[in-house]
C-alpha positions in Angstrom: 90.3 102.5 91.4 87.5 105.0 89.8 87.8 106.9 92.5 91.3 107.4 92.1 91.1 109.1 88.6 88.1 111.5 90.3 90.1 113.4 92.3 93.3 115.0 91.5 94.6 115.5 94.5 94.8 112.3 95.5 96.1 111.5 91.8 98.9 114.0 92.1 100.0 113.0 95.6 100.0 108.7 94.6 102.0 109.9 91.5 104.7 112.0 93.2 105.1 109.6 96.3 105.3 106.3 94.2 107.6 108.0 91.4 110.3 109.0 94.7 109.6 105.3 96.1 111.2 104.4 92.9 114.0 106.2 92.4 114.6 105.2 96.0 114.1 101.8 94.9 116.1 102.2 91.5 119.0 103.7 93.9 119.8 100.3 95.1 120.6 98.5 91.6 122.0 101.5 89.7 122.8 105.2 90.0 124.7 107.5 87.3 127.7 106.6 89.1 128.7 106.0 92.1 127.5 108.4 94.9 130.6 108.7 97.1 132.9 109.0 93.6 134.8 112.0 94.2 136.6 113.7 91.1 138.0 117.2 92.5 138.2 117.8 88.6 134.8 118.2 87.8 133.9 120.1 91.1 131.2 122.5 91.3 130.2 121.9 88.0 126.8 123.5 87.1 123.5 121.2 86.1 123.2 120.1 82.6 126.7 119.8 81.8 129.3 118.0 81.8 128.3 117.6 85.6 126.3 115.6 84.6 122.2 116.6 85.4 122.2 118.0 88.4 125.6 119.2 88.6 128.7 118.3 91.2 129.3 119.0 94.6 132.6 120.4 95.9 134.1 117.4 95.9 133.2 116.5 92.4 130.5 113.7 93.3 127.6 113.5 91.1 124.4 115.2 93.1 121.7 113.0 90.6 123.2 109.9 92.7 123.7 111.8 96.2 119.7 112.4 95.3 118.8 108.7 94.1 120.7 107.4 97.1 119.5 110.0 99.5 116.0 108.6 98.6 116.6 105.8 99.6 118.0 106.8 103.0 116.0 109.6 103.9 112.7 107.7 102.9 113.8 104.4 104.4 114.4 106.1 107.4 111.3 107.4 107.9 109.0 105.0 106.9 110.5 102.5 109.4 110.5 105.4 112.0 106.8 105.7 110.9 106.0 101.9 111.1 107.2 101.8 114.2 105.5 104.7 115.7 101.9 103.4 114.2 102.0 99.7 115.3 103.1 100.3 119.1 100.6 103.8 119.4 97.5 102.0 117.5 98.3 98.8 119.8 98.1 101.2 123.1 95.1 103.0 121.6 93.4 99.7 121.1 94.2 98.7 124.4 93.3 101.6 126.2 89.9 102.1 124.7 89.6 98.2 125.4 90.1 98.7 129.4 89.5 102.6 129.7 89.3 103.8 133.4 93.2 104.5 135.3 95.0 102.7 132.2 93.9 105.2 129.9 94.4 108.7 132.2 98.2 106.9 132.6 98.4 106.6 129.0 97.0 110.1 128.2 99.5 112.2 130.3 102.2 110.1 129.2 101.5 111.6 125.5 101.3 114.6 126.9 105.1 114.4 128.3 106.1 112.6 125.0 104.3 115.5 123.1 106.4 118.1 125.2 110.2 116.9 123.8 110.5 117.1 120.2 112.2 114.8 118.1 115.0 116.9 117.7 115.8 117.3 121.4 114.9 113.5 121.6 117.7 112.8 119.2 120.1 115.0 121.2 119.6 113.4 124.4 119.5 109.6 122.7 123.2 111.0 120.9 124.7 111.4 124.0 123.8 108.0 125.1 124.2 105.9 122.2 125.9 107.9 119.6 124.2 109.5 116.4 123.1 107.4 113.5 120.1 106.1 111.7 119.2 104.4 114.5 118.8 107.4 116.7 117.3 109.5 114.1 114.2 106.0 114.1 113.7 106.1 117.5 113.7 109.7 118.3 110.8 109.8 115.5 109.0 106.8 116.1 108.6 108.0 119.6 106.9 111.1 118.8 104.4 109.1 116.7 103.5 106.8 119.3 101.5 109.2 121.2 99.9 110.6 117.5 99.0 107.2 116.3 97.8 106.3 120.2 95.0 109.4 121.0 93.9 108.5 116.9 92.9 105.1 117.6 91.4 106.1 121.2 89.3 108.7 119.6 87.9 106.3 117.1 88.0 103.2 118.9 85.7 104.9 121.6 83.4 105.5 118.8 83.1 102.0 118.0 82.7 100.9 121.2 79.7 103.0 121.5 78.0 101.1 118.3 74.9 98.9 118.4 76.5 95.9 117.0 79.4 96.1 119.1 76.8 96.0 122.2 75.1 93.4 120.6 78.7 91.3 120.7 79.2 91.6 124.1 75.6 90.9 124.9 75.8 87.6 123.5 78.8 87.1 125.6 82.2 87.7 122.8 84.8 88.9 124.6 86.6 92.3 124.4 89.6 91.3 122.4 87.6 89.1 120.4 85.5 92.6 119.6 88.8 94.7 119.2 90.1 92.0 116.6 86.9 91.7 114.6 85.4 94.9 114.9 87.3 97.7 116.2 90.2 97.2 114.3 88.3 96.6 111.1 86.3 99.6 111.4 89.5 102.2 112.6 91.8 100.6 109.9 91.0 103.5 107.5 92.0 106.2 109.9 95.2 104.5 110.6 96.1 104.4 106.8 95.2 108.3 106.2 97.6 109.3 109.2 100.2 106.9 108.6 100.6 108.8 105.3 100.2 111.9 106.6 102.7 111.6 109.6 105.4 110.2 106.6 105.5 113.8 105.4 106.4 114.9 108.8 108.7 112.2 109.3 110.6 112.9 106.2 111.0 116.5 107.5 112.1 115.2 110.6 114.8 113.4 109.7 115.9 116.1 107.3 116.2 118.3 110.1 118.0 115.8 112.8 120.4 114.6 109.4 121.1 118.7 108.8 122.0 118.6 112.3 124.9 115.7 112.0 122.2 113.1 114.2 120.8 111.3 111.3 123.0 108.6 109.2 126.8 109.1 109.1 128.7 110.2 106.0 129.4 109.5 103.7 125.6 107.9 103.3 124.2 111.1 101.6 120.8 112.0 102.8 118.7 115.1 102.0 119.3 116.7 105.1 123.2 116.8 105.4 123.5 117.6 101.4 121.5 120.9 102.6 123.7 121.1 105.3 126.9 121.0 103.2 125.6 123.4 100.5 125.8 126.3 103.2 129.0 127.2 102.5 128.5 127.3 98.4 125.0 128.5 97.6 126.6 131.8 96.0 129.3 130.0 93.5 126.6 126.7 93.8 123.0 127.1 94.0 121.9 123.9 93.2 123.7 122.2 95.7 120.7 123.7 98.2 118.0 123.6 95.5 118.3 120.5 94.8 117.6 118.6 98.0 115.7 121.2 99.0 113.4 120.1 96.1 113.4 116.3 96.7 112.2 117.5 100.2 109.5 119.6 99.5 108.2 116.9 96.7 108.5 114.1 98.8 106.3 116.0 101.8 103.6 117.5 99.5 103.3 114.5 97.8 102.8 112.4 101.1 100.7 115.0 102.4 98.4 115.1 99.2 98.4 111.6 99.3 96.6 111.9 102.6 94.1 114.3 102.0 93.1 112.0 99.0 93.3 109.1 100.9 90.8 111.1 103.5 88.2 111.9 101.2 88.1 108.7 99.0 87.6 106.6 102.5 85.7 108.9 104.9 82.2 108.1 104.5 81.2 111.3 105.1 83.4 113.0 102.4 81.8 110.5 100.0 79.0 111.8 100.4 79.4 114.9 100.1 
């Protein structure tokens, strides 16, 4: 926990990230009012007024709760996209670097084609199958993170593999998942955590960008992405209608990203060190 307070970066990225987590969280027992309230009254009414504190949409919903409530969503989203993504990419990395030889060549150009269709264009082509919807918007992400989470643990599971120890395990006759259970996955744990939070960020811009484009959850579930996508047409008579999301965004992504970077230097060995 020391280690924490000695380095700011990390500080700053734990404090933004678990502040949104819990105005996500807070979203789901109480808002300002309620998010899909519409009150053509109070429309376009600017922050710190009687909008309220960040103001009204053009339909006179509160954009404090569209926020709270987008958290919720957007992050959610995301972090189940993210889970996802790690568990079934770590699992194949483990494997791969557990067998090696054809398994692994199959598995390498297979990231390679997964690597070569992004998310967006994976969302498109799930759409037309199955409709848009969170659902699409989770698996269009998590299977771009596969192959991300796959070549991490390969990378650092063939490292492990190359140790004395782990020699010494299969000298006295432990077998290889045995060693992957006790002390690859042990050892790699640390690089898993750093990119999980790191990959977050990405995700979170991800599914702002498939929710912009109408593939992410339907309305009227707000999400960051489609409230920036339906402040196009007002950002003259309406600026914070764009600012605002725009913000949570940015925050939530540099916050994740910071987060990672700490998290990198407090458990790399080599950074402590240094």
């Amino acid at each position: 926990m020391a280690g924490v307070f000695r380095r700011p970066v990390l500080l700053i990225g734990l404090v933004v990230s678990l502040t949104l987590i819990a105005v996500a969280l807070l979203s789901l027992v109480w808002t300002p009012s309620l998010p899909s309230k519409m009150n053509i009254v109070q429309r376009l009414k600017p922050p710190l007024g009687p909008g309220g504190l960040f103001g009204t949409d053009q339909f006179g919903r509160d954009v404090a709760s569209m926020l709270m409530v987008g958290a919720w969503n957007s992050l959610s989203t995301s972090f189940l996209a993210v889970a996802i993504g790690a568990s079934l990419g770590s699992a194949v990395g483990v494997i791969v670097a557990m067998r090696r030889g054809w398994l692994e060549l199959i598995v390498m150009r297979g990231c390679d084609i997964i690597f070569a269709v992004p998310p967006i264009l994976s969302a498109m082509m799930l759409g037309a199958f199955i409709g848009s919807g969170r659902f699409t918007a989770i698996i269009a992400i998590a299977v771009f993170m596969v192959p991300v989470f796959a070549r991490l643990t390969l990378a650092a599971a063939r490292q492990i593999w190359a140790r004395d120890y782990v020699t010494a395990a299969i000298g006295i006759g432990r077998s290889k998942t045995t060693i992957t259970l006790v002390h690859i996955l042990p050892n790699i744990s640390n690089q898993i955590i750093v990119q999980v939070t790191i990959q977050l960020g990405l995700a979170i811009l991800t599914e702002a960008g498939l929710s912009f484009l109408g593939l992410g959850m339907p309305p009227p579930n707000p999400t960051w992405g489609r409230m920036l996508a339906d402040s196009q047409t007002f950002f003259a008579q309406a600026p914070w209608l764009a600012i605002m999301p725009g913000l949570a965004i940015a925050l939530a992504v540099l916050g994740l990203n910071m987060l990672g970077d700490g998290l990198r230097d407090l458990l790399d060995p080599k950074m402590k060190s240094g």
